[in-house]
N, C-alpha and C positions, 0 to 999 in steps of 0.2 A: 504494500500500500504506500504511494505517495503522501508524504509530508510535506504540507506548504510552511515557509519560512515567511513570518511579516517581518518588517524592520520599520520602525519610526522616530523620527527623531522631531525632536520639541526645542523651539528656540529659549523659552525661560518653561520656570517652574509653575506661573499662572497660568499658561498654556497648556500645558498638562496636566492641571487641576479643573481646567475648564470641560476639557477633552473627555476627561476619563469620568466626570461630573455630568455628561449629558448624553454622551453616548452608550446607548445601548448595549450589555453586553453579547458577544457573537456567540452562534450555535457550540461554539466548541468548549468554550467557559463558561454558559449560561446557570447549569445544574451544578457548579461544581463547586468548593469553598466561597461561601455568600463573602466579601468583604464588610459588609453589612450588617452582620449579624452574629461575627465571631465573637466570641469575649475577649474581655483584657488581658485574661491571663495567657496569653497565646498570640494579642497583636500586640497590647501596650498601652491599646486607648480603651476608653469605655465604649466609646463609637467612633464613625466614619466622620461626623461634625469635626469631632475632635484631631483628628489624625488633619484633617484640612486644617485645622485653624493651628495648629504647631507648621506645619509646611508653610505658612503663609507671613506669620510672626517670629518665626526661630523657635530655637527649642535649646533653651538656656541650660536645662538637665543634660541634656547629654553632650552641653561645651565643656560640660563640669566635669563628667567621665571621660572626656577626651583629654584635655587638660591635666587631670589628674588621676590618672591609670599608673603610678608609682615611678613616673620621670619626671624630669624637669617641665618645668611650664614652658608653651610654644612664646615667645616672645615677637606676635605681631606687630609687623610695625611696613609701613609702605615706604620703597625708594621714589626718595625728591630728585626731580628735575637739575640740573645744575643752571646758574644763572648768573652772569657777570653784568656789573654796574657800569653804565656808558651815559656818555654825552649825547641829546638828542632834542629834536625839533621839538618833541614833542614829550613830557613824561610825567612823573607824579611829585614831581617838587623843584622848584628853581635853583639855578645853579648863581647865585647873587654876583661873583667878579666878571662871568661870562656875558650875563646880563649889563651890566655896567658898561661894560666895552663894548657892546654892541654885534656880540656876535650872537651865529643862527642859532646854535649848538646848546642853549642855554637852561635846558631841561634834565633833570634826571632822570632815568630808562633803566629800563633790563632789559640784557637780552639772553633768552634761550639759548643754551647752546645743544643743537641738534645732536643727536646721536641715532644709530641705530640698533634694534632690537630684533630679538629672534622670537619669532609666536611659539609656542608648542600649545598643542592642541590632546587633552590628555582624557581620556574615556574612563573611567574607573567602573569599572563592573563590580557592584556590591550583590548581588544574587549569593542567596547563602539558606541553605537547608536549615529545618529544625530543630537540628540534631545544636547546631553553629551557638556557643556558648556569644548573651551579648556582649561581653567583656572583651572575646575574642573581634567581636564586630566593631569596639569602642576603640580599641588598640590600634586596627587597619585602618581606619577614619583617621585618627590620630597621625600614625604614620605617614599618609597620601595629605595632611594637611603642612605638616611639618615640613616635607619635600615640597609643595608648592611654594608654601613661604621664603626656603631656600631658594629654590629659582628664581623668584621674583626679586631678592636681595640682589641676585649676580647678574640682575637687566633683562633678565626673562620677561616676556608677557603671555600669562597661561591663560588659555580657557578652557573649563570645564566641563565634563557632560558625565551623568551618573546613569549608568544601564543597568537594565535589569531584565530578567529572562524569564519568560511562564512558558511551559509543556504541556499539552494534551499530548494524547495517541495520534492525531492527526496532525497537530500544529503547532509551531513552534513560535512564540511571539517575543520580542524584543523591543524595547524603547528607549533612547535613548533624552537623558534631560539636559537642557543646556542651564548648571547653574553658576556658573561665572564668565565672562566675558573675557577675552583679554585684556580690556581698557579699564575692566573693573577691579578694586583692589580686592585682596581677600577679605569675606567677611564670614569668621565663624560659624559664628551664631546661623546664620542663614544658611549653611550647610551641613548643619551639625545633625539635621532632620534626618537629611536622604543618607547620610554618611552612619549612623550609627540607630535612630530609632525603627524596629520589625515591623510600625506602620507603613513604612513608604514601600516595603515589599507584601504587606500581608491585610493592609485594608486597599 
């Protein structure tokens, strides 16, 4: 028997809360674990409400376990632009001797100095059985956040996308989430959902 393969990929996290919020499920997963209807002890929320409104707001508990799984703390922080002070037409405070004399240049400025960067573009497939201790799930989140952060310090600009995989007998579906941009800095909190709490795979 043939097995159809889906693949979809979402530009942010509202988008596929939107998605998976209105559409119907297909013949293949209709009958099969309600996300709807499981209990806490087995997703983590009390309901599907709730599992939305942590993906939506962050999810400050499991920055906590990430953060604090018996290492040092991540020490976020974003690389600044470089910028040198120049003479110009035009700027954010007067330059008074230049002015006096009568010359054009009599402006304080910054200017940019351009540099360039390398994108990486990094897919982290969080998909993980029941068997999968969450400590063990808080620790991998941790670790894929830690290496971003890295990157980013040495002029990287990463973005993110969190996948994850559901099996029938028939079919095999995959989604991909886009939850950091390259231009965006990292922000924990706001990842800390799809990276470590069993709602974002099991409601």
């Amino acid at each position: 028997m043939a097995i159809k393969v889906s693949i979809e990929k979402f530009d942010s996290l509202t988008s596929y809360l939107h998605t998976i919020g209105s559409r119907p499920n297909n013949k293949v997963f209709y009958d099969t674990f309600s996300s709807q209807k499981e209990k806490k002890d087995w997703t983590g929320t009390k309901n599907y409400e709730e599992s939305v409104e942590l993906a939506q707001v962050g999810y400050a508990e499991g920055l906590e376990k990430i953060n604090h799984d018996g290492t040092e703390r991540i020490n976020y922080r974003a690389k600044s632009s470089r910028s040198i002070p120049k003479a110009g037409v035009v700027g954010y405070a007067p330059i008074v001797p230049n002015a006096i004399i009568g010359l054009p240049k009599s402006m304080r400025t910054k200017a940019t100095i351009p540099h360039k960067t390398k994108v990486l573009s990094i897919w982290y497939d969080i998909t993980a059985s029941c068997g999968v201790d969450k400590s063990d799930i808080a620790r991998a989140g941790r670790n894929m956040l830690e290496l971003i952060n890295k990157l980013e310090l040495q002029d990287f600009r990463v973005e993110l996308r969190v996948v994850t995989g559901y099996c029938g007998s028939s079919q095999y579906c995959f989604n991909a989430v886009k939850v950091k941009t390259d231009r965006q800095p990292l922000n924990p909190l706001k990842i800390a959902y799809p990276f470590v709490h069993a709602s974002f795979l099991r409601r």
